[in-house]
N, C-alpha and C positions, 0 to 999 in steps of 0.2 A: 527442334528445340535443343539448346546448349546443355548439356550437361556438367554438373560441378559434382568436385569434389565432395567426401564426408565433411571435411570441416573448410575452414576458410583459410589454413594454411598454403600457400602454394608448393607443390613437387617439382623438385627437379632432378636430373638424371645427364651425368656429362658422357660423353663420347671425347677417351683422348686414343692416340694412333702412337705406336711404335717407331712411325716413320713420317712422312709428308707423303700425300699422293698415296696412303692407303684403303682410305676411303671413311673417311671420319663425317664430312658434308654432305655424304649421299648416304650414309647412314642415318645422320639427324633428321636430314630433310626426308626419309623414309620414316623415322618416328615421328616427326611434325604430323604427316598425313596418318598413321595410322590411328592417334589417340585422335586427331580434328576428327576423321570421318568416325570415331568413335563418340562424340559427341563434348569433345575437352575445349576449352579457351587452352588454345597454344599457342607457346612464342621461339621463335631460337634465339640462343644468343650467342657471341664470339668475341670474347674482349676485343684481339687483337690479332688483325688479319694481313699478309703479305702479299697484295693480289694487284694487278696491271689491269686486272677484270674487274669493272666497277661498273654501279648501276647507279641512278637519281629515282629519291623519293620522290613522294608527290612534293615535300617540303622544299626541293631543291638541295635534299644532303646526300655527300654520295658516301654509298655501303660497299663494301666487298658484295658481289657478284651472290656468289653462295649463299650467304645470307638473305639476299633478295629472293632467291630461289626455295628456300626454307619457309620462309618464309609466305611464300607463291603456295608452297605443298601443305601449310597449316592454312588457308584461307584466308588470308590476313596480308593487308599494306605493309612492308618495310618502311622501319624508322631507322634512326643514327642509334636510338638505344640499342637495337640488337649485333650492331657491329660499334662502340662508341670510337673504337680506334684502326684505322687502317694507314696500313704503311704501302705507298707507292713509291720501289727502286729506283733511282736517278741514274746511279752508276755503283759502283761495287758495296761501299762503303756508308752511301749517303741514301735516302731516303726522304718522303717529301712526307708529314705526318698530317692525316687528315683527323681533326677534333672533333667528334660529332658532326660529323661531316660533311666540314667546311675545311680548309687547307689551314695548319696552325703554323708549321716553319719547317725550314728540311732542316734534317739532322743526321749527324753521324751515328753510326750504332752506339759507339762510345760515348757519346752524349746522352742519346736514348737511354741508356742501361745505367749511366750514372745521374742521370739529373732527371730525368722524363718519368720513365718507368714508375719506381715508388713514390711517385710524389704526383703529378697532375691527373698522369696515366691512370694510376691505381683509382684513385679519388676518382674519375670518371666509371671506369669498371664498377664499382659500388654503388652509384647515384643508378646507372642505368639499369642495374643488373635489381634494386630496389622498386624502379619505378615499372620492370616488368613483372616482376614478383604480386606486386602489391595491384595488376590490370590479369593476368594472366595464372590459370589452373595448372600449370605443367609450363615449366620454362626446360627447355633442351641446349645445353651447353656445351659447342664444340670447342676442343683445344685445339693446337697448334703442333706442327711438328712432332716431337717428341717430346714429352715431360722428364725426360732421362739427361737432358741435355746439363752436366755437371759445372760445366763452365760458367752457365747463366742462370743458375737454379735458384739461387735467393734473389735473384730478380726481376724473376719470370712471370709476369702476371695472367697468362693467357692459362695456364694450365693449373697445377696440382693448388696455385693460391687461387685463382676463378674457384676451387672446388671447395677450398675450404670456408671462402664467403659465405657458401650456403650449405657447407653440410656435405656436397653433392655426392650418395654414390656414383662409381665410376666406372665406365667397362673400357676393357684395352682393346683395340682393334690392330690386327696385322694382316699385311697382303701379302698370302702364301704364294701369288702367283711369281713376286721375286726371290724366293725361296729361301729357307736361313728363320722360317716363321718360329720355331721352338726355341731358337737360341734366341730373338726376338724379343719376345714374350718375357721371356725368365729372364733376361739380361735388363729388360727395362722394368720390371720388376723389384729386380735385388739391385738395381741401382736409385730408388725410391726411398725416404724416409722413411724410418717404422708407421710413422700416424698416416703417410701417405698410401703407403699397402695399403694399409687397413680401411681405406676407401676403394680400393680396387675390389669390386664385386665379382668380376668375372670377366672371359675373354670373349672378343668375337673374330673368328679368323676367315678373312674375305678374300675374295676369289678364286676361290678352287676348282679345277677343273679335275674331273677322275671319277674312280669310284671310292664313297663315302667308307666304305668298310675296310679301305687298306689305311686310313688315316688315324679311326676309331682309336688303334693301341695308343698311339700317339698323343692323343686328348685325354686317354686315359690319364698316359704316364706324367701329364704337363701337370693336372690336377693331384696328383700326388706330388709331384713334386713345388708347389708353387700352395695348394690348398683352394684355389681358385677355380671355378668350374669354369668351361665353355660354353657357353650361351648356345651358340651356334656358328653352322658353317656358310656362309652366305655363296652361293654358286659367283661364277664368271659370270656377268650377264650381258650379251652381246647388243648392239645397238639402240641402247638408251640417249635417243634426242635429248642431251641435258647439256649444258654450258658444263664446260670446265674451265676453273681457275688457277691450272697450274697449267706452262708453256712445255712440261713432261708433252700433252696430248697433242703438240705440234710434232712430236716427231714420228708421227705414223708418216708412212708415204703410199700418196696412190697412185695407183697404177693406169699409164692411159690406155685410151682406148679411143680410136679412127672414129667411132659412132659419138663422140661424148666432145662436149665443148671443154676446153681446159682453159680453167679461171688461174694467173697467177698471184699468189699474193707476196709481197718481198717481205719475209722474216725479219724483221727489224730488230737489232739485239735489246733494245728496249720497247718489244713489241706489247702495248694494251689493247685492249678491250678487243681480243681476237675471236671472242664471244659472237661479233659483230659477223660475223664470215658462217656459221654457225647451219642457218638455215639454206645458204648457198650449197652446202656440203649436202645437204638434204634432199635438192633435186637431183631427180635422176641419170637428167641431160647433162650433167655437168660434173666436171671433177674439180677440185679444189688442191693447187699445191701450192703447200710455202715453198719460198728459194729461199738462198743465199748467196748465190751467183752468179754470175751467165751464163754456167752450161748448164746449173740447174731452170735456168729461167728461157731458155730453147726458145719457141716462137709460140708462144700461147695465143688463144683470141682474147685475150683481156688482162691487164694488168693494174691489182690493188698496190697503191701505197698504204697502210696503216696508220690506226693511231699509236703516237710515242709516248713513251714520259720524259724524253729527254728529245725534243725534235732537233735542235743545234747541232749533237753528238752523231745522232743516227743520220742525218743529213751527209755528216763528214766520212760515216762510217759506209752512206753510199757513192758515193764518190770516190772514196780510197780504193773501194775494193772495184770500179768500172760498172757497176750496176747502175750509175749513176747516166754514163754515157749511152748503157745500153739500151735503156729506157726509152731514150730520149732516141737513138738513131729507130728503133723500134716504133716509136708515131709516126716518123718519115714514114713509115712502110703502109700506116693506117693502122695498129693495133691503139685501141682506146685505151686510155689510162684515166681510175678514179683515186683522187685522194680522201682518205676522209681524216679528220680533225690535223694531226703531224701531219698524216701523210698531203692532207691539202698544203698546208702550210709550206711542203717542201718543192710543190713542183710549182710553187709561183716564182716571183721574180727574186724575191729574196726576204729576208729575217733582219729586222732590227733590234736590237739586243744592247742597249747604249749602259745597262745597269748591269748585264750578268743576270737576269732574270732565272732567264732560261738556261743559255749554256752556262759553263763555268769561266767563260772569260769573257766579259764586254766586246760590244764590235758590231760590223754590219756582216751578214753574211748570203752570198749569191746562192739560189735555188736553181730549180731543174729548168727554170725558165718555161714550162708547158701552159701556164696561164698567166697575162697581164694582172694579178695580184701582187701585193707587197703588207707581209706581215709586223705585227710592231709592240715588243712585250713591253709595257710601259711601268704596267707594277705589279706587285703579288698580288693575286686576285683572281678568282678563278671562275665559270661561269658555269654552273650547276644548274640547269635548268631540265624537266621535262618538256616536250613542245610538240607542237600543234602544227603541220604545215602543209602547203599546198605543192603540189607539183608543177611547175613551171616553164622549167629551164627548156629551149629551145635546141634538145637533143636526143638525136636517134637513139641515144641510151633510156630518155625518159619517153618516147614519142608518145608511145599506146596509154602513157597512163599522168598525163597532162589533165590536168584540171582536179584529180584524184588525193584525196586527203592521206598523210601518213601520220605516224604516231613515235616518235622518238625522245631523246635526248642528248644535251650538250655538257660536254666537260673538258673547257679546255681554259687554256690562258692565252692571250694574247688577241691582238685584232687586226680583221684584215680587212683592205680596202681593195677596191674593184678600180682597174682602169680601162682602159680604151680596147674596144673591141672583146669585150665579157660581158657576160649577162649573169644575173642571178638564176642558181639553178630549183629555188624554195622560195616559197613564200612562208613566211611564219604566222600565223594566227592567235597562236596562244604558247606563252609561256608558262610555265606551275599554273596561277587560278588564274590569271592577265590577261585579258584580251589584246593583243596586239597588233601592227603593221610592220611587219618589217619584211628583211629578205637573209637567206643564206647559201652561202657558195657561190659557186661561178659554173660557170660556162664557156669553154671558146667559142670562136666563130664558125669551126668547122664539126663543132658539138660532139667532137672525138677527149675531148680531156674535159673533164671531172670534176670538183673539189666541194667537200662537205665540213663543216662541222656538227651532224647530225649523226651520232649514231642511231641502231636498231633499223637503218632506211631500207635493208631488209628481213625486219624477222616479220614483216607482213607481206602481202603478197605483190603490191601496185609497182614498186621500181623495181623488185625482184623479178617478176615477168616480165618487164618492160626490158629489161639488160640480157634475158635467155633471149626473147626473143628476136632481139636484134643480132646478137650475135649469129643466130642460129639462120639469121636472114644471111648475115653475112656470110656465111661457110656452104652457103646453098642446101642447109639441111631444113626439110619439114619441121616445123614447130609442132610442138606436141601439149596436146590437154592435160597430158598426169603433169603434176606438180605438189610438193609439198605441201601442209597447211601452212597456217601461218605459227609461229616461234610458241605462242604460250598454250596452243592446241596441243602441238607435239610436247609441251611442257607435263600436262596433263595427260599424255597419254603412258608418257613414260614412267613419271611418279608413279599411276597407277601399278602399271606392273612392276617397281621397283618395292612398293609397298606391300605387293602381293607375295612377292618371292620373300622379301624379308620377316613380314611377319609366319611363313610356313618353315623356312630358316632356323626361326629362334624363339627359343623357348619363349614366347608371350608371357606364359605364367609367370614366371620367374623374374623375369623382367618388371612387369606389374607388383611385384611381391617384394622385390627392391623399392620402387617408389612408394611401397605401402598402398596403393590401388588395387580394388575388385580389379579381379579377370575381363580381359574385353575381348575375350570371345561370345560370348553371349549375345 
């Protein structure tokens, strides 16, 4: 049984970060699970999110990534209410702004921060952030970035204004593992409004590796000098299966190994939803490296294109730099290549683009030529669907698991047509609630090249084994029975012990005693 609150007020409690990629999102979504499995209605929410990593509601809206994941740890469906605003990067300057999450118009930062922000922006933040208020016991509110950020501070709607919509105490979060966490702390601190201190309840400093007792003076001396206590020290925590949404976590590199299949995937400078590669990293047989090159990209057994948010741009940016050719003399040799959503789009025959849609300049544009497709961006309009589909496509990449249902979804623009000598690699069944007929992607005729607009076509198990074990046919290695679960197994395993560690971390009481809440230890 749910448990509520004393009264019928709802509690909420923000998580902002000293920096990006401190750990603000795997904090919330650790508070999600610890009041849910406490027995609270919980919700996250995030005005406004900068993320490549996007996920589809049930509704067909797409959210930042994180959020859906926050969401996934309170037991509960993501809406567009808990993210109402995400921004996906185009190229430096420009961004594509999603409204409730649906595509509204790209915009320049300078446009955003003058005309967007305090005006529709805002007005959305408040409608959503009411309508989870008014469904939900404990709403959990992530910021953005930094709230320190002086340049765009009376414009900023994702942080210290998110806080004062609702009151929200606040805790600061820093990652000591890049070191500089004291100067941190008290610098984004004393670069705060007076009314806006006086919402900061307390710090929480994440990732530490060491011994707690050489740190101790140090949290003393911050609390005296600041007034602010430390919550807690949250350890390093090593191999948590969780999506991240910042492209920081592409730059691990692995290391190979003769026993081990090497998956390449090409870094695309406007690489999304790399989320999608996630559960491939998870099997054991296999290593997973991004390039950006050719000598980074050596002779792997399998090579990903990605999805883009700019496919015209990164198209060009493969080709400029020879990745483009090496790919391509690379199938000559028999290495498969999969596209999925951009990355299909790039190795067909070519891009029509007669409006500037997609790229920034109108025009036709030639592809990697690997499949008889031809893409064709006709208008703004984007294709947000969850979906239903079958396995089909007539290839050694999909053999073993032909006939076999998967579970994904679509987010792309533009549309592509199949011609001579290509098959469909999907069958589609269902859309959001839709029963349907349709097909998606391609197939060659030599069932070595690829192309999808379907993400998640591995965070379950059917074409992920189906691509080990082919490969592993091909290399003449033994196929092996260990394998990963499927994506929201590991999702669930790892919350769990991220929620375990955090709440032994930090002071719960006190925590509780900010949102005005009994103890939930008991």
């Amino acid at each position: 049984m749910k448990r509520k609150t004393e009264s019928r007020k709802s509690r909420v409690l923000m998580v902002q970060g000293t920096s990006s990629y401190c750990g603000k999102s795997l904090l919330v979504a650790a508070f999600c699970k610890i009041f849910a499995d406490s027995g609270y209605r919980v919700a996250p929410f995030k005005a406004q999110n900068m993320s490549l990593n996007s996920f589809v509601t049930e509704n067909g809206e797409e959210i930042a990534r994180a959020q859906a994941l926050q969401a996934f740890a309170a037991g509960i469906e993501p809406t567009s209410d808990m993210n109402p605003i995400l921004l996906k990067p185009k190229g430096d300057t420009t961004s594509q702004v999603i409204l409730y999450g649906k595509p509204y118009k790209d915009m320049s930062s300078k446009d955003y921060y003058s005309d967007f922000a305090l005006n529709e922006g805002l007005k959305s933040v408040k409608d959503s952030l009411k309508r989870l208020m008014s469904r939900f016991d404990i709403v959990f509110i992530e910021g953005a970035g930094s709230p320190a950020e002086i340049n765009i501070y009376d414009r900023d709607i994702v942080n210290m204004r998110a806080a004062e919509l609702t009151n929200a105490p606040v805790l600061l979060i820093s990652d000591i593992d890049r070191g500089g966490v004291f100067a941190s702390l008290v610098g984004t601190l004393n670069l705060l409004r007076p009314e806006h201190q006086e919402l900061v309840k307390g710090f929480v400093i994440n990732k530490f590796r060491g011994q707690l007792g050489i740190l101790e003076p140090g949290l003393a001396q911050l609390k005296d000098l600041t007034g602010k206590p430390v919550l807690g020290v949250v350890p390093f925590i090593q191999d948590l299966m969780l999506p991240d949404e910042d492209s920081m976590s592409l730059e691990k590199v692995a290391q190979l190994e003769e026993s081990k299949l090497v998956i390449a995937i090409v870094r695309l400078p406007r690489i999304s939803n790399f989320t999608d590669f996630d559960p491939l990293e998870s099997e054991p047989s296999v290593i997973v490296r991004y390039v950006r090159s050719m000598d980074e990209l050596g002779m792997p057994d399998a090579i990903i294109i990605p999805g883009t948010k700019n496919t015209i741009q990164d198209l060009i940016w493969l080709k400029d730099n020879g990745l483009a050719d090496e790919i391509i003399r690379l199938t000559k040799k028999g290495i498969p290549v999969l596209g999925i959503c951009g990355g299909y789009q790039m190795i067909g025959k070519g891009i029509l683009d007669k409006k500037g849609i997609e790229g920034d300049t109108p025009g036709e544009f030639k592809g990697l030529g690997l499949l008889n497709v031809l893409t064709e961006f006709s208008k703004y309009d984007k294709m947000t669907e969850r979906v239903v589909a079958q396995v089909i496509g007539d290839s050694p990449m999909l053999r073993s698991g032909r006939g076999m249902t998967i579970i994904g979804y679509e987010i792309h623009m533009g549309e592509t047509s199949l011609g001579k000598d290509v098959g469909p690699a999907f069958r589609v069944i269902r859309r959001g609630s839709k029963e349907v007929d349709d097909y998606d992607g391609a197939v060659d005729g030599s069932g070595s090249i690829l192309g999808t607009y379907i993400h998640g076509i591995f965070d379950e198990l059917p074409v992920r084994r189906c691509l080990i074990e082919y490969l592993m046919e091909k290399r003449g290695m033994k196929p092996t029975e260990e394998s990963a679960r499927d994506a929201r197994s590991e999702w669930e395993k790892s919350l769990k012990q991220l929620a375990k560690i955090v709440k032994t971390s930090l002071d719960m009481d006190k925590v509780c005693e900010i949102m005005d809440l009994p103890s939930i230890k008991s």
